[in-house]
N, C-alpha and C positions, 0 to 999 in steps of 0.2 A: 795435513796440518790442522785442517779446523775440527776434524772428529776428534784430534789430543787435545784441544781446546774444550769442545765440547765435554768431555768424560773430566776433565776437572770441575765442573760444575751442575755435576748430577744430583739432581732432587734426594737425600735419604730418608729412608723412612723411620721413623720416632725410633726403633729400634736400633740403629744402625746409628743414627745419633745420640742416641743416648753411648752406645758402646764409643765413639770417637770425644766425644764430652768427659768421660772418665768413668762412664759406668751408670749402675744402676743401686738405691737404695733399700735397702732391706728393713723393714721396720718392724719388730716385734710391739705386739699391744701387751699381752699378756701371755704368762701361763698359770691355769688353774688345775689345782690338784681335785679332781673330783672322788677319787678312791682308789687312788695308786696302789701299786703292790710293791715299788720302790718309793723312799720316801728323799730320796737326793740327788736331785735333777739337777743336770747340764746338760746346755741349749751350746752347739756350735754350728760355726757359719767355715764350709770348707775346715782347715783344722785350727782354726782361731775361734777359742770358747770366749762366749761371750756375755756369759749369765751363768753363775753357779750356787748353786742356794743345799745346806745340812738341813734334813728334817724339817723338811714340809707337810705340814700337818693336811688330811684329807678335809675335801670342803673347805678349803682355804685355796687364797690365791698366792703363787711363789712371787709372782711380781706383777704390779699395774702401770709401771710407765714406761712409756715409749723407745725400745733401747734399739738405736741407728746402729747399722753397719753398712758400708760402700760395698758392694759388689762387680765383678767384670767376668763377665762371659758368664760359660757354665759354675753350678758349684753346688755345694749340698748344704740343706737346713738338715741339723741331726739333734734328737733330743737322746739322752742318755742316762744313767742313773750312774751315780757313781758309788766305786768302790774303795774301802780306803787298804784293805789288802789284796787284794785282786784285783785284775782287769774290769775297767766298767764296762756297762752294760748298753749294748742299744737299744732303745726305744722302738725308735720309728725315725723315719728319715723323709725327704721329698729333695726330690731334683731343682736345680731354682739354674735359669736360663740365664737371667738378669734382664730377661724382658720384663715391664711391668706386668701384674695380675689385674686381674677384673675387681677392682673391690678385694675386701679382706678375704684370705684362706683360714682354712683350718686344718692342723694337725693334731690328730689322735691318736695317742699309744700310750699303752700302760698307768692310763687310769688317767692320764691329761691331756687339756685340750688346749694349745697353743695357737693365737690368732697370729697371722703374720701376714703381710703386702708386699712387693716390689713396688717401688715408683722410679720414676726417672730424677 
């Protein structure tokens, strides 16, 4: 009896908390168009897009503030280009755990560079 006792009040670790709290927060800073070969970016999070911007001029940036999404367990950040007769296009992708990161990441593809964090 006291080991079922015990196991109901196991120490979790920041991860393992964060996933029973409701997850983890994904925070884009930016994305800057440095010399894309595509000029119409979309940024989704799993298959929920979450930033879509026509004609992004290079050496510009497609957007500067902070745009939140919740995430839970695994899932994928995917930049893309769209298309408006055809299938769009993938950029570049990165695996996202829903653990926090170290500091801000970056994602590079097809000519941009997208900063992005997990926090709890």
């Amino acid at each position: 009896m006291q080991n079922n006792q015990e196991e109901l009040f196991t120490k979790l670790t920041p991860e393992e908390a964060a996933a029973v709290q409701g997850g983890a927060t994904l925070e884009l800073d930016y994305l800057y168009a440095r010399n894309p070969g595509q000029n119409d970016p979309s940024i989704m999070v799993g298959k929920d897009t979450v930033f879509a911007k026509w004609d992004v001029r290079r050496n510009s940036f497609a957007f500067t503030k902070n745009i939140k999404k919740k995430i839970t367990g695994d899932t994928t950040l995917s930049l893309w280009d769209m298309d408006v007769n055809s299938g769009d296009d993938l950029l570049g992708y990165r695996q996202l755990s829903g653990r926090p990161t170290r500091g801000w990441q970056l994602l590079k593809a097809g000519g941009y560079t997208m900063r992005y964090r997990v926090t709890r």
